[in-house]
N, C-alpha and C positions, 0 to 999 in steps of 0.2 A: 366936337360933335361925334364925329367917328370913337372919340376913348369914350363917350357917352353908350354910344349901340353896342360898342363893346361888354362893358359894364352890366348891360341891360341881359343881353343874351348869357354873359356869365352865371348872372344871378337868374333868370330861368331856366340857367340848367343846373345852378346849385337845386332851385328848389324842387324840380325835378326828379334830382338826383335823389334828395333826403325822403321823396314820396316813395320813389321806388325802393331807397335803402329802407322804407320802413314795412315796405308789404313784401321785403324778402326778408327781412327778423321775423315777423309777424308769420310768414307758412308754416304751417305744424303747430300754429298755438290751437288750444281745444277751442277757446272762448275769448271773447273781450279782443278780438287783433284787428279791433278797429282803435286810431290813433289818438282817440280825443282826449280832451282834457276838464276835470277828470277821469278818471278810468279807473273802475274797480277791476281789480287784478286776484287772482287765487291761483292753488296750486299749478292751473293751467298755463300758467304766461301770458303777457301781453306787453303791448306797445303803449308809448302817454307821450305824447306832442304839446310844446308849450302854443299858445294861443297863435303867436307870431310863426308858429313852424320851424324858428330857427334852432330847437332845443328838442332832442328825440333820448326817450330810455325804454330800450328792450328788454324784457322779462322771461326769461328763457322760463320752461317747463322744472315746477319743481324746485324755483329757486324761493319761493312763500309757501309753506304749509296752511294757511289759513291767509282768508278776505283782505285786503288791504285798498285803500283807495289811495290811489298814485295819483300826486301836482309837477305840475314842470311849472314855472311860475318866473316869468324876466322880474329882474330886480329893476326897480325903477330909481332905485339912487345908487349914483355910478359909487365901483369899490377902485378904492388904488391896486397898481400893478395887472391890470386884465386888460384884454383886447376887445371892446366891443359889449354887448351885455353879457351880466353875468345871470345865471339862472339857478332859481330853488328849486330844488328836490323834494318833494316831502311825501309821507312826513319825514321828518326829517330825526335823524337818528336807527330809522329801520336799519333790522342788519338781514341781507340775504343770504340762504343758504347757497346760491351759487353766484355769481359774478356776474354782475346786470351791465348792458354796452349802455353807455352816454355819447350822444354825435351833438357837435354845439357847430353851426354855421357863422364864420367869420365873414369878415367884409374885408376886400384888400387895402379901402380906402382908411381903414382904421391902424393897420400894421406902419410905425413909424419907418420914413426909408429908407434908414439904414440899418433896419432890423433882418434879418435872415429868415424866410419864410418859412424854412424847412424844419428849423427849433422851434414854431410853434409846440404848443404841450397841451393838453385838455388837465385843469390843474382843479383841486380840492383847497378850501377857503379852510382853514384851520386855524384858531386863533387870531385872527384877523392874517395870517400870513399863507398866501397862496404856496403848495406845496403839489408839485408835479408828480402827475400819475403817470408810475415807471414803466406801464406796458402801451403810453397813446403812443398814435400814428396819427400823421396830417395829412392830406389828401389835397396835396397845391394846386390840380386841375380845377377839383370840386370848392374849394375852400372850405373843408368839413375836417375839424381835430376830433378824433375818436378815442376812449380808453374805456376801460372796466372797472369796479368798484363792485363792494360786497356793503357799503354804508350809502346814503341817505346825506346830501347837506349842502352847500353850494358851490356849484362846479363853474369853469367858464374857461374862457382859453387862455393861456398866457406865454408868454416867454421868459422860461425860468427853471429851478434846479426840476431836473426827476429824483425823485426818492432811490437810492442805489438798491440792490436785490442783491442778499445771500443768499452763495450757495456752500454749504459744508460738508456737500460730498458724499459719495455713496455709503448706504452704511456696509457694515464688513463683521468678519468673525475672525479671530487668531487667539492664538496661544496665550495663556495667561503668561506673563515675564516677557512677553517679546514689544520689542522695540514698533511704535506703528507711529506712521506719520499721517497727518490729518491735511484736509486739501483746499484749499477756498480758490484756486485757483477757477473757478467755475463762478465767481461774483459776476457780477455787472453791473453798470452806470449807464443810462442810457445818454447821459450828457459824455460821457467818453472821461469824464475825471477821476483822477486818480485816487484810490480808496483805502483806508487803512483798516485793521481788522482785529475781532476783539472776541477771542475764544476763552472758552468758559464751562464746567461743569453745571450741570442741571440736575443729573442723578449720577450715582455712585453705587456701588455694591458696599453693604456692611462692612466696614472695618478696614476699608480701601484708603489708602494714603498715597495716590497715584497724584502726583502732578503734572500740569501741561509748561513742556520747553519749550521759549520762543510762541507765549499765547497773543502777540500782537504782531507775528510775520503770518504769508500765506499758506504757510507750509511747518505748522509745529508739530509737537510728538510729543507721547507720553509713555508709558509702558503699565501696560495694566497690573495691577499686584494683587488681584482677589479675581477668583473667578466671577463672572456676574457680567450684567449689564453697565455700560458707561453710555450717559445721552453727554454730547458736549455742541452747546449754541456757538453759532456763530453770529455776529453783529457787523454790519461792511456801514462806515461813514465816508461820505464823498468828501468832508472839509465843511459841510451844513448841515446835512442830516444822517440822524444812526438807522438804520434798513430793519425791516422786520426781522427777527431774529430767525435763524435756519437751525433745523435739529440734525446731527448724524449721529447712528446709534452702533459704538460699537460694542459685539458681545464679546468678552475671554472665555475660553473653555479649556478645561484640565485636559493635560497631555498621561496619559497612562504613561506609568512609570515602565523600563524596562527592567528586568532580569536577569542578571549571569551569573550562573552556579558554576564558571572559574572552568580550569582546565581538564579532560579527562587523565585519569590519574592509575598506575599502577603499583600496587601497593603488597607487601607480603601481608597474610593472614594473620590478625590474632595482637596487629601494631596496628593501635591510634591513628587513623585518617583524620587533618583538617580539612574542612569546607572552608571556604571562600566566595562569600558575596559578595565584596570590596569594590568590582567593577560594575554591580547592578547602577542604575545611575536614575534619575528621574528629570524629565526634558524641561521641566516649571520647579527646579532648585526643591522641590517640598523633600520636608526627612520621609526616611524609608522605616518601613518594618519589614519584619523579612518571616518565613515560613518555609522550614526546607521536610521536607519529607520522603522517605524510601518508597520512590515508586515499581522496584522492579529487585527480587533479591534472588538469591541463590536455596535450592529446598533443600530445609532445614536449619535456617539461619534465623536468628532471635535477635537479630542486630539491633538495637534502638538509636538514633541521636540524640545527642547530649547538648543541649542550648539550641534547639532546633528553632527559637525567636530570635536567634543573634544572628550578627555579620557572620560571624567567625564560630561555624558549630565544629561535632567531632563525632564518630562512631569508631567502633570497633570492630570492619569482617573478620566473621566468629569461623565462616566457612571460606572455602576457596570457590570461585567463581564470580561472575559479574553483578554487582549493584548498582541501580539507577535509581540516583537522590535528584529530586524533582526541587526548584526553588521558586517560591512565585514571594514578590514584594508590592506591599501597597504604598500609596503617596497619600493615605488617609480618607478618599474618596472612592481611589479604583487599584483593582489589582493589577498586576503585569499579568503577561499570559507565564505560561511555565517556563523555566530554562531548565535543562537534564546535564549535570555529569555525571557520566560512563567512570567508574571506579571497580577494576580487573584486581581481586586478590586471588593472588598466587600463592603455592607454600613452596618454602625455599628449603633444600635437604637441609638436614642436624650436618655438624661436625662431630666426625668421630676424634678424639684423643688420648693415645693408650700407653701417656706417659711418657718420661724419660728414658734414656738408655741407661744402662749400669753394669756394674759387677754385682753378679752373686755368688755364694758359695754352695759347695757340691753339699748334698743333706740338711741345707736349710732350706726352712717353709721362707718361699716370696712371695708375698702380695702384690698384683698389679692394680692401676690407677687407673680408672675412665672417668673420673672426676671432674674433667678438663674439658670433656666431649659438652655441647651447644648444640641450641636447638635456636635461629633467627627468628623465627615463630611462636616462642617461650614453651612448645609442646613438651611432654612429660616424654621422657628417652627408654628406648629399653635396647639393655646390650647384649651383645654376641661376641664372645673370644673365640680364638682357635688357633693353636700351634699352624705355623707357616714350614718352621723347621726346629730341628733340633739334632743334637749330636746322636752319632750312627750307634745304633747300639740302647738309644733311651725309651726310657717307658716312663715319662713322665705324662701326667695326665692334668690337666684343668681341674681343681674344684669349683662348682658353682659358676660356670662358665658362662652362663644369661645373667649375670649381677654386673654390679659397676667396680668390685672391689673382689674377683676369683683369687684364687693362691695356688702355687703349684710347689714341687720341690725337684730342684734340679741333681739327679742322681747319677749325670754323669759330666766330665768336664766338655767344655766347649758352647759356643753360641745356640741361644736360644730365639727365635723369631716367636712373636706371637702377636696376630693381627685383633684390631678390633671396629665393628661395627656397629654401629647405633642407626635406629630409628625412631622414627618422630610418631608411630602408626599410619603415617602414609607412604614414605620414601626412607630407601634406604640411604646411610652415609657413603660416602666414598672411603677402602679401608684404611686404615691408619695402621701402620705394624712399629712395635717397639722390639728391640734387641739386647737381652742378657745375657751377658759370658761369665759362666758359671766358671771357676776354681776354687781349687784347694786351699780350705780355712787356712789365714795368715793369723798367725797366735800373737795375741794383744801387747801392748807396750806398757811397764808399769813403770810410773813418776809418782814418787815416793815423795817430793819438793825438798830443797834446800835445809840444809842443816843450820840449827842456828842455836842461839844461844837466849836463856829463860833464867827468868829470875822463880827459884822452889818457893812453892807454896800457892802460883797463881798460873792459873789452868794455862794450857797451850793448847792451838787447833790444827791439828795436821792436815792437808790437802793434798786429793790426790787427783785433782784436776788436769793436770799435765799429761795423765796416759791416756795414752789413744789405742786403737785398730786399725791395722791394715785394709780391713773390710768394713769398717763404719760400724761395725757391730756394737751393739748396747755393753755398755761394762758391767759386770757387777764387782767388789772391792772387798778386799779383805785385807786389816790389819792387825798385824803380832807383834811384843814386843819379843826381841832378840836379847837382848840384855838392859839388864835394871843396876843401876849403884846398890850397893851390897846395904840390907836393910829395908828396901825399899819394898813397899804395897802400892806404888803407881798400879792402875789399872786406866786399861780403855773402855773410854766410851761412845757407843754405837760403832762398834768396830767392822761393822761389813757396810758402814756408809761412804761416802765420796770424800766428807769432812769430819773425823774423829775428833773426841778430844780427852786429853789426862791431864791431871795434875802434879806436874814433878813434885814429892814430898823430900827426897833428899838430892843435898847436892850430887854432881857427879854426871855422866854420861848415860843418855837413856837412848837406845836405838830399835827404831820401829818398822818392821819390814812389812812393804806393800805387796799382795799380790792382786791383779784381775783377771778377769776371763770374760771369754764374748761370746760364751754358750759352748762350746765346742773345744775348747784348750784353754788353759791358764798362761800367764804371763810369768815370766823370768821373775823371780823377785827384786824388787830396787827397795833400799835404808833411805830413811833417815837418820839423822844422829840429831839427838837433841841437848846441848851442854846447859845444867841449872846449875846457880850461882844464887847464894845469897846477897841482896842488895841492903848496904847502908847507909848509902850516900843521898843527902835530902835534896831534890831539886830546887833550883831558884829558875826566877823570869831571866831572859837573855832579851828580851825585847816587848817594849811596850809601844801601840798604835792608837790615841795619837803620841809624841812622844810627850815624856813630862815637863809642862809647862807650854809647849806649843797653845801657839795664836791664832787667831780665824781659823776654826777648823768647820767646817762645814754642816752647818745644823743636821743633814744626814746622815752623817759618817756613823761608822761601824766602829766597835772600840775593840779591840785584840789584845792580846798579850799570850805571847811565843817563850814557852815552857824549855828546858835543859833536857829535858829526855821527855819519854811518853809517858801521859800520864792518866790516873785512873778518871775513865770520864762522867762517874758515878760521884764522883767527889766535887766537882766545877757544878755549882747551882748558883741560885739568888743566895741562899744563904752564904758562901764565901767568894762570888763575883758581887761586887757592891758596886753599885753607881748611884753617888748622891748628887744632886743639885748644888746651888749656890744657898739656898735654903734652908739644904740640911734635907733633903726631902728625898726619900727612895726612889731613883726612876726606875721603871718595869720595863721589862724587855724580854729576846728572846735567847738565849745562851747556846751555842752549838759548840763541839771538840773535834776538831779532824788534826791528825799529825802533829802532832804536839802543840797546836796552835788553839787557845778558847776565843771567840766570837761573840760578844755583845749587841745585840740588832733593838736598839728602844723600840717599842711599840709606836711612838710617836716621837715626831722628828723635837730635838731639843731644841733649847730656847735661844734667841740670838744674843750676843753679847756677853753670854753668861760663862762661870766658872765652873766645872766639873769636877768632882773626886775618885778615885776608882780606887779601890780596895779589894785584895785578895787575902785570903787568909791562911791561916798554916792547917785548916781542914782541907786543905786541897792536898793530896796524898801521889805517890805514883803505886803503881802496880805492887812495889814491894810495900806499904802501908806508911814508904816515907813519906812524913807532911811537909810542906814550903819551909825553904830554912826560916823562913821570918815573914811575918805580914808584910806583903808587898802594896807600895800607893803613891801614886802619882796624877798630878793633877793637870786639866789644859781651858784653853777659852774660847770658846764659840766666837764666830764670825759675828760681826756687827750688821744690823737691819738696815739697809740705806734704800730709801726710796727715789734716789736720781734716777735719772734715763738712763739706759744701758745703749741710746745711742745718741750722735750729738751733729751738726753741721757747723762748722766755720764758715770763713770765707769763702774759701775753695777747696776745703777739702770735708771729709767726713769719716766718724771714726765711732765703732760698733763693738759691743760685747758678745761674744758666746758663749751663750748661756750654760752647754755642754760639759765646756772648762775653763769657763770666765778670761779665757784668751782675748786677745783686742784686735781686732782689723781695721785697717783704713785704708780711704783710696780717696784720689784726686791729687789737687797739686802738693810737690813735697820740694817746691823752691828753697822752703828750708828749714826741711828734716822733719815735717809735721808730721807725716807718716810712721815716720818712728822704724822702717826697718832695716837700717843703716845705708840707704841709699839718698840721691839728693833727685832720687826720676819719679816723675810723674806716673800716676795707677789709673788706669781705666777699671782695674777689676780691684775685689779689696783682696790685702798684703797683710799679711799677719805681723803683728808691732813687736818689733827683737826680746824674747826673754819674760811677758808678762801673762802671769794666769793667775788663778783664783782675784779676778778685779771684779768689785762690784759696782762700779761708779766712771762715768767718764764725763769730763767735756770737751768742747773744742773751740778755740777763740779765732782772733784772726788768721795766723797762720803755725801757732802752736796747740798743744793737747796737753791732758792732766787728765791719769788714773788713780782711783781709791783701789788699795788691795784690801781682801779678806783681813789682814792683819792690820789695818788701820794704817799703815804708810799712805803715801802720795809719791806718786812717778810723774815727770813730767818730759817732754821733748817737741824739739822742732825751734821757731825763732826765738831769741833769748838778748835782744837786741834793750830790751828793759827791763830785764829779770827775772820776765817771765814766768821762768822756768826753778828759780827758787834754791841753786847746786851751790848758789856761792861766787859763781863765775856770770858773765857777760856774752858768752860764745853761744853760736847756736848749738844742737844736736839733734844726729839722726839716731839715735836710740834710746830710749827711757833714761833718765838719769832720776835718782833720789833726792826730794826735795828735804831741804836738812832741816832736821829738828821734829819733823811732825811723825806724832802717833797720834793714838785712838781717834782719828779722823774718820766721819762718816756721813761730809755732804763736800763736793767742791765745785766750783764753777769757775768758767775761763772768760774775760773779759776781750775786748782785744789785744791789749798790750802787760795786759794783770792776771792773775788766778787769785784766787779766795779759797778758804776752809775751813769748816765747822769741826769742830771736833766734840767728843762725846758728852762733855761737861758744858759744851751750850757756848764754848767762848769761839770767836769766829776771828784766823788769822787770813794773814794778807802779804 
């Protein structure tokens, strides 16, 4: 009875309470905030009470733009999952423009009792599945669940999920390129469960390719790559339901690039200044362009910059004084503000240089030098001389003493000073003094050369290169014959030159007397003696290169042939130097004569394998008209074409050609004798192989080796344990030994315990 009265007075002050909760939502409506049911409702707001009273929905001001008539209406067939009745709303589907309150009155006697009073929920029937409205409050005094909605549809209390709520955080502005982390740590669940989260682009800036790190923790990031807006939702599921989605909007904005026009800079006038923008930098990675410009110059200066769009420009201060080059760079959008460097051209003095020191002579004209004087500046120089000193007693004076090249003539003996100074038209040099010590002309040396011996009838050249001056003085030369063989009309010719020449016509002694002079005196006279002889005697060859009948010679080689005495080199041509092929066929080339030696150079390198002929003729003469005793001719054979490897590996060792001088090296192990260069030790570096060059050919087997030479032989050394090696013998060796019997070979290869060889005619031994 007593839980009865209880009951009794609860529920009149429940309902009580929903009278008074509806005439205070109800203050401040314009119209209609009477509770009944129907109720036409307009922009003014109002209250609608379902018939029973247990079901209230307040209509705040402004949340309908036009008339609507509002039901609250108890369902009369019970729904699963609710507490008590459930009530329609209608009509059902309206959306408000602001959040309308629903108060639904519960009964305790309906709450199962091991239910928790305090999870009550005022919940939305959705698909037949009741979903908890994430902002009610229960009122355990009153028994009254309360929440908000913007829809229309059937509400009723229940105990069950609330829908979770995103939050995705404040929105924000930074740097295009920077790192930004996003926040959801601001969700909620009103059941207290734990929430997983599901971040997401919605909009993007053009051409943006930003993604989100970590779009399913609380806490992801992305970095913006396009200036513009980024909307990125957030979605929070409790483990039942996904939460309205939540918007944060962040914007990126361009960072102005900065500017450094580099260091300030002291520079001489008139030399090449680099700029340097290399450190200008831009805080959002964008390329740079750049724009430098003279903002501040010295009057009179016509300076321009040269690539003044590049990193790296350049000018020229024309003048001396300070230039201010201004640098501003853009990042495509925006400029930097200016950066200035300060660039101080100064001019730096010329160098004066007034030559070497010397001797000159008393009464001869000297030239001096300022040829040598500089300007750091490149400026055009103008010069000033001036005796410093001179011997007591002189009256020597300067000609042309502002030139770069005056003269003077020193007229008495002893030291002369004479300084010299240049300028640039700003500054003078510092002076520079050279010193000449004049004496008394030393009379010239004449060298007449070497007396010697001529064959009459073919010219001789005298030289008189040998005499000198004491004073360096210029020669001029003069030559006379002294005596002539009796009969003789020898005469000279160009006899005041350095290099005369006559033709002895008869035998006998002709002697030629030099004299020179250096302006000033003559020289002592100095003979020659010149003995001509008639020659009868016909030269022959003493030496032929290659020799005759020689093998492998080197498809480059130069061909010679080394004459008995000198001979005329007007007589050595193609017509009596012959070189035929195997063919029969003229090979072309080039012919030279030095020292009694003719030189043959083919134009093109001869053939491999082949036979040569060379041929000299008895038109090859010497100086006295004698011809070759006899046609001279001898024949040789070019090296063989072998396309083997010029390097090869064994077992453990290895072994190389050089190609320089077809020499052999090897290295590695030489347990026995592979190496070849009469040792049994082991090489880390390669060893040159005892005694072998012009080799066109190697290989190497297991712990032996085998060379082809130019001349078709076969070398072989190292183990010889099965014959390897081809001498005749069973013994190993550490140096090349000749494998017997073989020529014109020109392939071989080395097995491990065998060698092989091809030879020229195609037959292959072993």
């Amino acid at each position: 009875m007593r839980k009865n009265l209880n009951l009794f007075f609860k529920e009149f002050l429940v309902i009580t309470a929903l009278l008074m909760f509806s005439l205070i939502l109800g203050c401040g409506t314009k119209v209609n905030d009477s509770p009944k049911n129907p109720n036409t409702i307009d922009s003014g707001g109002g209250t609608v009470k379902s018939d029973d009273e247990d079901a209230l929905v307040n209509i705040p001001e402004d949340a309908i733009s036009e008339e609507e008539t509002i039901t609250v209406k108890a369902i009369s067939s019970p729904i699963s999952g609710n507490i008590g009745s459930a009530f329609e709303f209608g009509p059902d589907g309206v959306v408000f423009d602001k959040p309308v309150t629903i108060s639904i009155v519960y009964k305790e006697t309906d709450i199962p009792s091991n239910m928790d009073e305090s999870k009550l929920r005022l919940g939305k029937l959705m698909n037949n599945e009741w979903i908890g409205i994430a902002d009610s409050t229960v009122d355990t005094e009153k028994n009254v669940v309360t929440g908000t909605t913007t829809t229309f549809s059937t509400y009723g209390v229940i105990v069950g999920n609330a829908i979770p709520v995103a939050n995705a955080g404040v929105d924000k502005e930074i740097s295009k390129g920077t790192l930004t982390s996003l926040d959801g740590s601001g969700s909620s669940d009103a059941d207290g469960e734990a929430l997983t989260y599901h971040w997401s682009f919605t909009s993007r800036p053009s051409g943006s390719n930003a993604a989100i790190s970590g779009p399913n923790t609380v806490n992801p990031s992305f970095t913006p790559d396009v200036v513009g807006t980024y909307e990125i939702s957030l979605v929070v599921n409790d483990g039942k339901i996904d939460s309205s989605p939540d918007i944060v909007i962040v914007t990126a904005v361009n960072n102005p690039p900065i500017s450094n026009a580099g260091t300030d800079l002291n520079v001489n006038r008139g030399k090449s200044v680099q700029l340097n923008g290399s450190g200008s930098s831009d805080p959002d990675g964008d390329a740079l362009t750049y724009l430098w410009t003279i903002t501040s110059r010295p009057t009179g200066s016509n300076a321009t910059i040269t690539g003044q769009d590049t990193v790296s420009s350049s000018f020229i201060p024309d003048v001396v004084g300070t230039f201010e080059i201004s640098l501003v760079v853009g990042d495509g959008r925006v400029n930097s503000s200016p950066d200035t460097v300060i660039v101080v051209a100064v001019n730096n003095p010329p160098v004066a240089n007034a030559g070497n020191h010397r001797n000159i002579t008393i009464g001869k004209s000297v030239q001096l030098n300022g040829s040598g004087s500089s300007d750091p500046n490149g400026d055009a120089l103008t010069y000033l001389w001036t005796f410093t000193s001179r011997p007591s007693g002189s009256n020597a004076a300067l000609n042309v003493a502002n030139t770069v090249n005056p003269t003077f003539t020193p007229d008495l003996g002893g030291t002369y000073g004479i300084s010299l100074v240049v300028n640039d038209g700003q500054t003078d040099s510092l002076i520079d003094t050279v010193t000449m010590t004049a004496v008394v002309n030393s009379p010239p040396v004449a060298n007449a050369g070497p007396d010697r011996n001529v064959i009459t009838g073919k010219f001789v050249q005298l030289n008189g290169s040998g005499s000198s001056d004491p004073n360096d003085d210029a020669l001029t030369y003069l030559w006379t014959f002294i005596s002539l063989p009796s009969g003789s009309n020898a005469a000279l010719n160009a006899a005041n030159t350095l290099i005369p020449i006559f033709t002895p016509d008869l035998e006998g002694t002709y002697v030629i007397r030099l004299v020179v002079n250096d302006g000033q005196s003559g020289s002592s006279p100095d003979s020659v003696s010149i003995v001509a002889a008639t020659d009868n005697t016909a030269p022959h060859v003493s030496l032929s290169l290659p020799s005759d009948g020689e093998s492998g010679v080197a498809i480059d080689t130069e061909i010679k042939a080394v004459f008995s005495e000198i001979m005329d080199p007007i007589t050595i041509n193609p017509n009596t130097f012959i070189v035929t092929g195997q063919s029969g066929s003229i090979v072309s080339g080039n012919i030279t004569y030095n020292d009694k030696t003719a030189t043959f150079k083919p134009y093109v390198a001869l053939s491999f394998n082949s036979t040569y002929t060379v041929n000299l003729t008895t038109k090859i003469k010497d100086y006295a008209g004698n011809s070759l005793e006899t046609n001279y001719k001898w024949s040789f054979k070019t090296e063989m074409m072998v396309s083997n490897a010029i390097i090869s590996a064994g077992s453990s060792h290895t072994v190389a050609i050089r190609k320089s001088d077809g020499s052999v090296w090897a290295w590695g192990a030489n347990d026995s004798g592979q190496l070849g260069d009469g040792t049994w030790d082991n090489s880390n570096i390669p060893v040159e192989v005892s005694g072998l060059k012009k080799v066109i050919a190697v290989a190497a087997g297991y712990s032996h080796s085998v060379a082809v030479k130019s001349d078709g032989t076969v070398w072989a050394w190292g183990a010889n344990w099965s014959g390897q090696l081809g001498d005749g013998s069973w013994g190993n060796s550490n140096t090349p030994v000749k494998v017997s019997g073989l020529t014109d070979v020109i392939a071989v290869a080395a097995g491990s315990y065998h060698t092989a060889a091809v030879k020229s005619d195609g037959t292959v031994w072993a």
